[in-house]
C-alpha positions in Angstrom: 14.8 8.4 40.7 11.0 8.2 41.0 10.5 11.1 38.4 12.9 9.0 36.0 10.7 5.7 36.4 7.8 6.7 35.3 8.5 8.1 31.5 10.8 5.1 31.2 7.9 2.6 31.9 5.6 4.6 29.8 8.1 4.7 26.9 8.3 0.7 27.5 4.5 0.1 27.6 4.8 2.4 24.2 7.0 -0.2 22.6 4.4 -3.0 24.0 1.4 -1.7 21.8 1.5 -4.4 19.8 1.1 -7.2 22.8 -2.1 -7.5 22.9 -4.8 -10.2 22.7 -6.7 -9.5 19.8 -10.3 -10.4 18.4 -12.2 -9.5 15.5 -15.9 -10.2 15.7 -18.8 -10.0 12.9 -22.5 -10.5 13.7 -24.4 -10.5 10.3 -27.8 -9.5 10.5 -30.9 -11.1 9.1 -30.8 -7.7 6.6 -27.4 -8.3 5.2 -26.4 -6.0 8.2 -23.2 -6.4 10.1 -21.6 -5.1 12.8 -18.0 -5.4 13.0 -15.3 -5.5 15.9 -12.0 -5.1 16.1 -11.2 -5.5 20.1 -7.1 -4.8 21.7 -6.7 -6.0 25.0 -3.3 -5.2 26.6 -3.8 -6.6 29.9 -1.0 -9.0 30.0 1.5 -6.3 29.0 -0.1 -4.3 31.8 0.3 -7.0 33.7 4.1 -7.3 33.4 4.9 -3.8 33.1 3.1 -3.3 37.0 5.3 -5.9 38.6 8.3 -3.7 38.3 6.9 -0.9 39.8 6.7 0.5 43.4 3.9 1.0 45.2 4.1 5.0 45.4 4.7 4.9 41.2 1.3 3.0 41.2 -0.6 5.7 43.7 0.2 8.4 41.2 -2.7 9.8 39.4 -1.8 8.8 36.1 -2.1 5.2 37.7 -5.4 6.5 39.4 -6.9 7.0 35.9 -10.0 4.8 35.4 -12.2 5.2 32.0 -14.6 3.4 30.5 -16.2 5.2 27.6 -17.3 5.2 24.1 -17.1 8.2 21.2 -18.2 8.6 17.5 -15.3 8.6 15.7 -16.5 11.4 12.8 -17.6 13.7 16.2 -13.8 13.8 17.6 -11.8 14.2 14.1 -10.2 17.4 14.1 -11.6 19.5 10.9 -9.0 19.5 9.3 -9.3 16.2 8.7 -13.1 15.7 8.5 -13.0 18.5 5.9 -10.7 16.4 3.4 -12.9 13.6 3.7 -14.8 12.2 1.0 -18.4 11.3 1.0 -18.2 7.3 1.6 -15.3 8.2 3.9 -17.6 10.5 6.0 -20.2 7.8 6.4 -17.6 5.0 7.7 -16.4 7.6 10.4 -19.7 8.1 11.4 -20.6 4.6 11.0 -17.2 3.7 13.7 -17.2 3.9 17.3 -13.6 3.8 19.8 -14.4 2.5 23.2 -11.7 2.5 25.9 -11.8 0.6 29.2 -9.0 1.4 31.5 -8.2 0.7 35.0 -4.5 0.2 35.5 -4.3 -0.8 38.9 -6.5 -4.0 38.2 -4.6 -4.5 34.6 -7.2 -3.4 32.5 -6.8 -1.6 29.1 -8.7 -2.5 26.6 -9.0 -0.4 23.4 -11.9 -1.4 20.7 -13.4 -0.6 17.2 -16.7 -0.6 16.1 -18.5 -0.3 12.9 -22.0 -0.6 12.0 -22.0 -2.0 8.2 -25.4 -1.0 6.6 -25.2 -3.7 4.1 -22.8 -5.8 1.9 -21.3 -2.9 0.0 -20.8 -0.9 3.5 -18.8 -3.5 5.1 -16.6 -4.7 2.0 -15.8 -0.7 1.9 -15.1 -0.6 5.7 -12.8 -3.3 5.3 -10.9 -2.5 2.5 -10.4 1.2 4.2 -10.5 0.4 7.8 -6.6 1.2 7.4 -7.3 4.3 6.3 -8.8 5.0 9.9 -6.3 7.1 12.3 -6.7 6.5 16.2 -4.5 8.8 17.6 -6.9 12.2 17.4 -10.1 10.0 19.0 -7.8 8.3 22.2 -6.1 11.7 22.8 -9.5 13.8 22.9 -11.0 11.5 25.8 -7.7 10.2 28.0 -5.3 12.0 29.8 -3.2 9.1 31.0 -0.3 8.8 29.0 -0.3 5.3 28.4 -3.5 5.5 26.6 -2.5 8.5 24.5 0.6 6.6 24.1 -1.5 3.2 22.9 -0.9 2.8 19.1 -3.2 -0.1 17.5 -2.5 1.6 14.3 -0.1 -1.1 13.0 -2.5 -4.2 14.1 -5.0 -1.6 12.1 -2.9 -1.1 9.1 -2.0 -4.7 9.0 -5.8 -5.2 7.7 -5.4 -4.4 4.2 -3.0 -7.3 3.6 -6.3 -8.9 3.3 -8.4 -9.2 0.1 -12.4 -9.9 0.2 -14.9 -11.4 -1.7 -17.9 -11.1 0.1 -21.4 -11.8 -1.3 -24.8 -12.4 0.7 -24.1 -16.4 0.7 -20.5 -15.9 1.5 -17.3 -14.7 3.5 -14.2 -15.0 1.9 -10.5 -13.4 2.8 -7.4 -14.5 1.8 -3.9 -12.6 2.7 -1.7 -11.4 0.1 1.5 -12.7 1.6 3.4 -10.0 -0.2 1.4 -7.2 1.2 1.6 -9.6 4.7 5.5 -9.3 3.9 5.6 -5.6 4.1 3.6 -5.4 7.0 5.7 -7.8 9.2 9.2 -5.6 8.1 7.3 -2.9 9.5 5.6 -3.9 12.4 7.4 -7.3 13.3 10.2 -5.5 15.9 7.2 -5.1 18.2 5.6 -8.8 17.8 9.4 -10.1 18.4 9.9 -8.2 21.4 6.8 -9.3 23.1 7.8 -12.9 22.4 10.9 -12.2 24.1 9.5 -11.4 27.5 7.3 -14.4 26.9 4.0 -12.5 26.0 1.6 -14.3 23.9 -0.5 -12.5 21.6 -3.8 -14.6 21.0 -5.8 -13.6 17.9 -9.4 -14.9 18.1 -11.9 -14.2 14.7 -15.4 -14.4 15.5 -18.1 -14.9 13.2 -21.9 -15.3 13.7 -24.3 -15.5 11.0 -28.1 -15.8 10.8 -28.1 -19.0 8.5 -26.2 -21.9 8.9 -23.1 -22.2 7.7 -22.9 -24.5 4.5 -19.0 -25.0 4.6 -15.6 -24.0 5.8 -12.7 -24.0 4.5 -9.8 -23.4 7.5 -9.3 -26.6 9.2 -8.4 -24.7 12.7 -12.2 -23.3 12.0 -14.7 -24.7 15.0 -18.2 -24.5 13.5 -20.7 -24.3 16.6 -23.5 -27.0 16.9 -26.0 -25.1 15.3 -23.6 -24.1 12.5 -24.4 -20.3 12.7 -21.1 -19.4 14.5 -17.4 -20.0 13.4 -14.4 -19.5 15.8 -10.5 -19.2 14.7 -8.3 -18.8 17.3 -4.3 -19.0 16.6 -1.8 -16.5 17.6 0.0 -14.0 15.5 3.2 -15.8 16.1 1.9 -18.6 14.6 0.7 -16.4 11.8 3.8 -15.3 11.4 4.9 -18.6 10.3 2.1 -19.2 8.0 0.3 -16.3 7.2 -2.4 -18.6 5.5 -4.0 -19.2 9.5 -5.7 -16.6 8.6 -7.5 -17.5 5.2 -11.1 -18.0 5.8 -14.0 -19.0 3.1 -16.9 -19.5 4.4 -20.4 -20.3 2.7 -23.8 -19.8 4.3 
C-alpha cells in the first residue's frame, strides 16, 4: 500500500500548484532600474498534504530532499529552445533568475522569479512577456524530488498578461483586462476552487518600493508607508476573483 501512497500524494500536491501564497515585489532604482519578483510559496499545501502521511512515507528520500539554490534561467534552457530565441528574448532570459527553497519535512517550498530590469523599456518588455517564460526545463535540471519537478507556477505565470502597463519614469500603472482575466480563470480556476475547498487561502501580496515619494494612489486597499516610498496590496486571489479590479494599481511618484 506504501508504494501506492506516495504517487497518489504527489499527483495530489500536483493538482495543489496553484495554492500558494503569492507576492510580487519591485524595487526601482535611483537609475530607472528595477528588480522584479515574482515569489510562490506552497507551504500551507505542504502543510496539509504531510498530515496524511505516515511516518516511514516521510523518511523516504524523496521526503529527505532539501535545496536551496539559485540558476540563470538562459544557462539551463535546453538549445533547442535558446536557439529559437530572439534577441530581446535572449536578454530577458539572461536577465531572470529561478531560486528554489525546499525542505519538506519542515513545510518548506518555495519557488521564485527574478528579473533584473535595466531600465524602463526592460521591465515594460519583461512584463508584457514574462508569460512567455517556461519553468519546467529550469526546475527539472536542478531537483530530483518529484514534487518540485511536479510544481507548475506556469498558470499564476501566464495569468500575467491579463495585465496591460503604462509605465513611465514618474509612474506605475496596470489595469487587468477582465476579458483576458476571463479566459485565464476558465483555464486555471479548477485549481484556485479546489484549494478553497480544503480551506486553503491563497494570499496575494504586491510590493512596491520606489526611490521618490509616492505622489498618489489610486487603489484604496493600497497602504502607502510613512515615508511614502513604499506601497503594499495585499488581497487574496479569491477575492480577486470576485473583482478582478483588486488588482488595478496607478501609482504616481
Amino acid at each position: 500500500m506504501k508504494k501506492h501512497f506516495l504517487p497518489v500524494l504527489f499527483f495530489v500536491l500536483l493538482s495543489l500548484s496553484s495554492c500558494v501564497d503569492i507576492e510580487e515585489r519591485y524595487d526601482f532604482k535611483p537609475d530607472g532600474a528595477c528588480n522584479v519578483t515574482y515569489g510562490f510559496d506552497m507551504g500551507k499545501a505542504v502543510s496539509v498534504l504531510m498530515n496524511l502521511m505516515t511516518d516511514s512515507v516521510r523518511e523516504t528520500p524523496q521526503f529527505a530532499l532539501v535545496k536551496d539554490t539559485t540558476l540563470n534561467f538562459y544557462d539551463a534552457l535546453p538549445d533547442s529552445i535558446s536557439k529559437r530565441m530572439n534577441l530581446d528574448e535572449m536578454k530577458m532570459a539572461q536577465g531572470s533568475d529561478l531560486a528554489i527553497k525546499m525542505n519538506l519535512n519542515k513545510n518548506i517550498m518555495k519557488v521564485s522569479i527574478r528579473h533584473e530590469a535595466k531600465n524602463i523599456a526592460d521591465l515594460k518588455y519583461y512584463l508584457q512577456h514574462l508569460s512567455s517564460i517556461s519553468m519546467n526545463n529550469q526546475l527539472n535540471s536542478v531537483a530530483k524530488s518529484n514534487a518540485v519537478k511536479n510544481f507548475d507556477a506556469q498558470p499564476l505565470i501566464t495569468g500575467q498578461s491579463y495585465y496591460t502597463y503604462d509605465i513611465t519614469p514618474h509612474k506605475f500603472y496596470r489595469i487587468i483586462d477582465k476579458v483576458k482575466f476571463k479566459a485565464f480563470l476558465k483555464s486555471a480556476g479548477s485549481k484556485f476552487a479546489m484549494a478553497k475547498a480544503m480551506l486553503i487561502d491563497m494570499p496575494y501580496k504586491v510590493v512596491l518600493n520606489f526611490a521618490r515619494p509616492v505622489k498618489k494612489v489610486n487603489n484604496p486597499k493600497a497602504i502607502l508607508s510613512a515615508d511614502r516610498r513604499k506601497v503594499t496590496l495585499t488581497t487574496s486571489m479569491d477575492e480577486v476573483m470576485k473583482n478582478p479590479a483588486l488588482m488595478n494599481l496607478k501609482i504616481d511618484f
